[in-house]
C-alpha positions in Angstrom: 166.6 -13.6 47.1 163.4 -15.3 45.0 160.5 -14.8 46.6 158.2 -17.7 47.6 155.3 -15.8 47.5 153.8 -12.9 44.7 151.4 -9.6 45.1 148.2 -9.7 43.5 149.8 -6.1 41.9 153.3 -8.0 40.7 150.4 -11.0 39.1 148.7 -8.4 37.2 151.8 -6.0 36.3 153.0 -9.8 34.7 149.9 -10.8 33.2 149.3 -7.7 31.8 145.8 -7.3 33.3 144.7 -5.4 36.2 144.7 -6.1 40.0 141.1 -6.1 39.7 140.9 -8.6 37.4 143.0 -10.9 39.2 140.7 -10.8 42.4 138.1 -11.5 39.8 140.4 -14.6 38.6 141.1 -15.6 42.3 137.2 -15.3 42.9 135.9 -17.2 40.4 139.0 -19.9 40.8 140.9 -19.6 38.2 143.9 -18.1 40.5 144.9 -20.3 43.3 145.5 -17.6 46.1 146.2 -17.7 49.5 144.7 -15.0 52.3 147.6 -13.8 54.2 146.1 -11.2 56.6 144.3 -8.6 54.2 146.3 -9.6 51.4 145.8 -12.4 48.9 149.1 -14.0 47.8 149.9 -16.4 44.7 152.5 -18.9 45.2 155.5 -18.6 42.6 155.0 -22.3 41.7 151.6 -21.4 40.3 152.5 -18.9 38.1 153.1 -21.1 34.9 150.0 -22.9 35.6 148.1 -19.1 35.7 149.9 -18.0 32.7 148.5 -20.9 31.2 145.3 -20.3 31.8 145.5 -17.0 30.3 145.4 -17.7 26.7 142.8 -20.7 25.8 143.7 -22.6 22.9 141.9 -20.7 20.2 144.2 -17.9 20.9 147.3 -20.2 21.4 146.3 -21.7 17.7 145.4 -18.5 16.4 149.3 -16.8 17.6 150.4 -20.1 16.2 148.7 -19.1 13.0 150.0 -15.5 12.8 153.8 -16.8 13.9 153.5 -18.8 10.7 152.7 -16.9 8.5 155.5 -14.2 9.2 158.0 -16.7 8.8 156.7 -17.6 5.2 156.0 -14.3 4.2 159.4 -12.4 6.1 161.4 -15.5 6.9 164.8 -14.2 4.7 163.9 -10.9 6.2 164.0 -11.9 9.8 167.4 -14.1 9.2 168.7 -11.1 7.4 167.8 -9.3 10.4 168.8 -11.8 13.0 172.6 -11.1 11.6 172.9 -7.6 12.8 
């Protein structure tokens, strides 16, 4: 069954960041989070929006940038590759 609902610790395991950081993120507002008892949850339907969030657009350009140039440097490697 999907859950509705994620862990601050499943948030950061995905993100790759630590659960720390994510009640920083929740703090500051950049994590929509609900209190649920103790716990702070983050609402499944949220999650592309967070992911989002993650990379700003300098990085998203920059990844752009590197994915690029792989492809015209390796690109009759990688379909070479791709055949295995």
């Amino acid at each position: 069954m999907d859950k509705k609902f994620l862990s601050t610790t499943e948030v950061a395991l995905f993100l790759g960041i630590s659960r720390q950081a994510v009640f920083k993120k929740i703090k500051a507002g950049e994590i929509k989070a609900r209190k649920i008892g103790r716990n702070f949850v983050i609402d499944r339907k949220d999650l592309s929006e967070i992911v989002g969030k993650v990379l700003n657009q300098k990085q998203k350009l920059e990844i752009q940038e590197s994915v690029d140039k792989t492809v015209r440097e390796y690109g009759e490697t990688l379909k070479l590759l791709g055949r295995e």
